[in-house]
C-alpha positions as CSV (number, residue, x, y, z in Angstrom):
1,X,16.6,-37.7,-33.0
2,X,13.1,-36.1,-33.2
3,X,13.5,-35.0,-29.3
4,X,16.7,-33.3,-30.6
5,X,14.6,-31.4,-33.2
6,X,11.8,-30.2,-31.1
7,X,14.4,-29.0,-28.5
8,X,15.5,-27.3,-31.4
9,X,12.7,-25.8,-33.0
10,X,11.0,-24.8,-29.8
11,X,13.1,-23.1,-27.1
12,X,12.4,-23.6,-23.7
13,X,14.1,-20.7,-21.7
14,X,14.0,-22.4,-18.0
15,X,13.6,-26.3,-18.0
16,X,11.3,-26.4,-15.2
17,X,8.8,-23.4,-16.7
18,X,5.8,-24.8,-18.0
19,X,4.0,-21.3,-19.2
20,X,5.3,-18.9,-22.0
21,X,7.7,-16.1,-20.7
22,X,5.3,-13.5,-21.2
23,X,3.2,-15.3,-18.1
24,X,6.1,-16.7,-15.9
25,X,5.4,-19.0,-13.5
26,X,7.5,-20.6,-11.0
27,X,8.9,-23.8,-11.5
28,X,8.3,-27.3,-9.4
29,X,11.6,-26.7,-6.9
30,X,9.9,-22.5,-6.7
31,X,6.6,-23.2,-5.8
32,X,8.1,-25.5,-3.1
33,X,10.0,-22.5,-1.7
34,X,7.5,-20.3,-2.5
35,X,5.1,-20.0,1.1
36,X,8.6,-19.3,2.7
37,X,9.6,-16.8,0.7
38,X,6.2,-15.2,0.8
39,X,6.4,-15.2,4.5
40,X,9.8,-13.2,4.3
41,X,8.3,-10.7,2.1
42,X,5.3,-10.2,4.1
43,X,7.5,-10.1,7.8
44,X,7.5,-6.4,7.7
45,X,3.7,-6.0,7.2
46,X,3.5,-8.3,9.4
47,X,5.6,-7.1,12.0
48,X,4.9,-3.1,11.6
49,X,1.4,-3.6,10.9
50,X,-0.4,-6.6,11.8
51,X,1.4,-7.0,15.6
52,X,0.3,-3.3,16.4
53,X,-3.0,-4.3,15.1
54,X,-3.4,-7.6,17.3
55,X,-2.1,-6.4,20.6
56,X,-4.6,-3.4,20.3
57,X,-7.4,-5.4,19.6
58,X,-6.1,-8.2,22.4
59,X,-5.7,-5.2,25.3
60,X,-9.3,-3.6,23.9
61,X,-11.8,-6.7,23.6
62,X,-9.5,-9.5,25.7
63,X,-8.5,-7.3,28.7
64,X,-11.0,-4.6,28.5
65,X,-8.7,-1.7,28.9
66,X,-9.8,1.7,27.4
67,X,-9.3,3.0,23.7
68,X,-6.4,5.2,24.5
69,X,-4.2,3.0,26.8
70,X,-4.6,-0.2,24.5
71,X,-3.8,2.9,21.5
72,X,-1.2,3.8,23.5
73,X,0.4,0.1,24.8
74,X,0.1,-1.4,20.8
75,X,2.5,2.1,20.1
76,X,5.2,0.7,21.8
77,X,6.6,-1.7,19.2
78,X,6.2,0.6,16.1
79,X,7.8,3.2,18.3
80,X,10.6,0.7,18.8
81,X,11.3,0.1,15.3
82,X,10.9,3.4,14.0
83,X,13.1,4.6,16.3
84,X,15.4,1.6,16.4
85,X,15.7,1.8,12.3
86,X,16.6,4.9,12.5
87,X,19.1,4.9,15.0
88,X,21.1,1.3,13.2
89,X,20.0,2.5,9.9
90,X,19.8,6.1,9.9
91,X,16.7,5.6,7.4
92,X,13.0,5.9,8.9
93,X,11.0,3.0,9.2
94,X,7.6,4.3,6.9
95,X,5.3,1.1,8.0
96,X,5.9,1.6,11.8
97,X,5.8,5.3,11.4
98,X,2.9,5.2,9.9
99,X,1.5,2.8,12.4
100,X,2.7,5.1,15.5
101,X,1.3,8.2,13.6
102,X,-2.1,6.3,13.4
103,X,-2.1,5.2,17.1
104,X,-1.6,8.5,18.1
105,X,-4.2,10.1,16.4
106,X,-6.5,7.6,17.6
107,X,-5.5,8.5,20.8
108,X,-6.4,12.2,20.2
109,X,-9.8,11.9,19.0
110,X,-11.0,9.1,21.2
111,X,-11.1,12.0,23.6
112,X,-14.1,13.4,21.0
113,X,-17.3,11.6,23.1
114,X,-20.6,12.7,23.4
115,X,-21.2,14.1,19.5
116,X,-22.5,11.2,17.2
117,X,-20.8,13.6,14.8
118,X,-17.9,13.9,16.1
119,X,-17.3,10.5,16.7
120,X,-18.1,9.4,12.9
121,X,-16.1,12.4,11.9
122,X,-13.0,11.1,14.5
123,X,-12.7,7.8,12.0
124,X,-12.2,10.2,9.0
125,X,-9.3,11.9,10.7
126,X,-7.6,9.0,11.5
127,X,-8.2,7.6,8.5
128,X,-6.2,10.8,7.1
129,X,-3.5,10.3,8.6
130,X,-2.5,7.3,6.7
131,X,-3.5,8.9,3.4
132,X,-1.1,12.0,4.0
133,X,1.2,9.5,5.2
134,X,1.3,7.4,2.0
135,X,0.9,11.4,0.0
136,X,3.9,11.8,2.2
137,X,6.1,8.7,1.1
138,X,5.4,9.4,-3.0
139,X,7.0,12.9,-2.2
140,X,9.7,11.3,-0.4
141,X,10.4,8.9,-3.7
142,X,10.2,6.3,-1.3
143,X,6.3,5.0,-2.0
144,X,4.6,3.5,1.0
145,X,2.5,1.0,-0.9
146,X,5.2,-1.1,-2.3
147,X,5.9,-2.6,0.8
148,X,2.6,-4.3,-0.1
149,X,2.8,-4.0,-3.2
150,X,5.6,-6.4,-4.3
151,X,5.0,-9.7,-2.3
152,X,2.0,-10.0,-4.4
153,X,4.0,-8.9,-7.5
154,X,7.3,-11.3,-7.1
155,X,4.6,-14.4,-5.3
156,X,7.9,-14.9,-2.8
157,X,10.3,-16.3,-5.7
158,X,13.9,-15.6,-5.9
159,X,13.9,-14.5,-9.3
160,X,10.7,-12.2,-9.1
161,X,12.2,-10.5,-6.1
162,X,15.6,-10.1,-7.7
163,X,13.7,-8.7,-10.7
164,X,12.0,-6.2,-8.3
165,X,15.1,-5.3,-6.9
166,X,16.8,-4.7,-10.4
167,X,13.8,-2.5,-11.8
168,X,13.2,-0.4,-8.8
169,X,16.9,0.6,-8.7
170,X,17.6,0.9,-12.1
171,X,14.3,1.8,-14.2
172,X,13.2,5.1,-14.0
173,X,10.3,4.2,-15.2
174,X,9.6,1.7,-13.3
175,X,9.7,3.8,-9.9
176,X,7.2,6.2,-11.4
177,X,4.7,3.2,-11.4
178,X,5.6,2.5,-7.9
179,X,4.9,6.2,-6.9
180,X,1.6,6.2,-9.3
181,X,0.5,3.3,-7.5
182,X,0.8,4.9,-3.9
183,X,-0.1,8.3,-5.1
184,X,-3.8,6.9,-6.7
185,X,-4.5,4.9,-3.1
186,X,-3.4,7.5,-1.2
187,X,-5.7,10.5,-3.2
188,X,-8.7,8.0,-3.1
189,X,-8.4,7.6,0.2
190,X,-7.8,11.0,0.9
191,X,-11.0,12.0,-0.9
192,X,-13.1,9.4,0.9
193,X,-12.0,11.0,4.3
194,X,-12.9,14.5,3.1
195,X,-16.4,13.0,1.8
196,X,-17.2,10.9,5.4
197,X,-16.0,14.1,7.0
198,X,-18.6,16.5,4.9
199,X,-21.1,13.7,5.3
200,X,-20.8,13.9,9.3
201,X,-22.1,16.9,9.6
202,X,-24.6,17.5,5.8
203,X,-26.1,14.4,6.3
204,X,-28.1,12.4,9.1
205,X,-26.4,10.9,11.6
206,X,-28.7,7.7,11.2
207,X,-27.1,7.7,7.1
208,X,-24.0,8.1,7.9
209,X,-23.6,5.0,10.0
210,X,-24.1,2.9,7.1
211,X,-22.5,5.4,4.4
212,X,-19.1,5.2,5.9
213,X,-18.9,1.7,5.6
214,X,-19.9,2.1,1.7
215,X,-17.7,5.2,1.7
216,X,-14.9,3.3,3.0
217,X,-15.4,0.0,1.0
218,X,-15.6,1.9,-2.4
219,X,-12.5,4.0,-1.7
220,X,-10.8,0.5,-1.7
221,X,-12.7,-0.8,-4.0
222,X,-12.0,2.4,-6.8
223,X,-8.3,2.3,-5.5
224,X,-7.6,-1.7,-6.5
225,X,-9.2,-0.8,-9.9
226,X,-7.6,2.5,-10.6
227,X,-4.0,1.3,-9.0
228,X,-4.0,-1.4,-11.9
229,X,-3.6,1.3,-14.5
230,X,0.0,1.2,-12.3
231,X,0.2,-2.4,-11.1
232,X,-0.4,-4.1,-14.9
233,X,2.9,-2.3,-16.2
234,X,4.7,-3.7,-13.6
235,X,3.7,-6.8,-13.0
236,X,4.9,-7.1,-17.1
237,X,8.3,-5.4,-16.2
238,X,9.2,-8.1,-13.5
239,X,7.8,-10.8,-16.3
240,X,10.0,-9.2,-18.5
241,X,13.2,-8.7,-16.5
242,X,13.0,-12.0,-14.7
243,X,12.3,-14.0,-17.9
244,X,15.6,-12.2,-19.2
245,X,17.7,-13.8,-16.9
């Protein structure tokens, strides 16, 4: 039969894959799955990150309490799962260590008032923080960024994830991207705190206002660019591997 041919003559690795392996994409019964399986890869971003980050902001502009108690309040729940992760897992929690470790630092130089200096330079410091934490994490072989990193990688599919899974355990190469990828954002972002920080007290207070922002936008910016010298090879390698299977 001429269906019997083409089936033949043209493989199809997965029935339900309408795109070449070497751009995978998830199949009709995937994409279904796929917002739920993105939310579970994005729980502990949004749980170590993004609650800390509303509950400040909540206490701050809702309630109107000061800088360092709603710092101090939004501390609690990273606290609690740093702590908590270590104690059940004896491993360190690096998103809500990283959180606490920001918090606190925000809490030491919102006591710097009264210097328009000092109070641009106080957002460079804290800003530090979470580049030496991600430095921190490459050094630790256990790179910070990944934990963003991969939900945009696998897009929340069983097979991408597993693929993920597979490389970062197996490939040696593989986790040397990872690292790359948190080493380039964290020295960018390093580099823009050491520039705002120069800038706060070279250049006019009036210019640095606006050349943070700039500063800070182009750090991310350079970093997104730069990081897909890291991010194209694997985003092939989980192609590759979850094609294979």
């Amino acid at each position: 039969m001429p269906l019997d041919k083409r089936t033949e003559t043209v493989p199809v690795p997965v029935s339900t894959q309408p795109c070449p392996p070497a751009a995978p994409v998830p199949g009709p019964g995937q994409a279904a799955a796929a917002p739920g399986q993105m939310a579970t890869a994005l729980r502990p971003l949004l749980i170590d990150v993004g609650v800390p980050l509303a509950i400040y902001y909540l206490l701050r502009d809702a309630f109107g309490l000061s800088l360092w108690l709603s710092l101090a309040l939004s501390s609690v729940a990273p606290a609690a799962r740093a702590l908590g992760g270590l104690a059940a897992e004896r491993r360190l929690n690096l998103l809500a260590t990283l959180m606490l470790a920001v918090n606190l630092a925000g809490i030491v130089v919102s006591f710097l008032t009264g210097d328009p200096r000092a109070m641009i330079a106080k957002d460079s410091i804290i800003s530090s923080v979470i580049a030496f934490a991600i430095l921190a994490s490459v050094v630790m072989r256990r790179p910070l960024m990944s934990a963003g990193l991969e939900p945009f990688m696998t897009r929340g599919v069983p097979e991408r994830t597993a693929a993920w899974d597979r490389l970062s355990a197996g490939s040696a190469r593989f986790r040397g991207l990872e690292m790359a990828f948190s080493a380039i954002w964290g020295l960018l972002l390093l580099a823009e705190c050491v520039a705002r920080l120069i800038g706060a007290y070279t250049l006019p207070v009036t210019t640095m206002v606006w050349l943070s922002t700039v500063l800070t936008l182009g750090a991310v910016g350079l970093a997104v660019m730069v990081g897909g010298a890291a991010a194209g090879p694997i985003q092939k390698m989980i192609d590759a591997e979850a094609a294979a299977r």
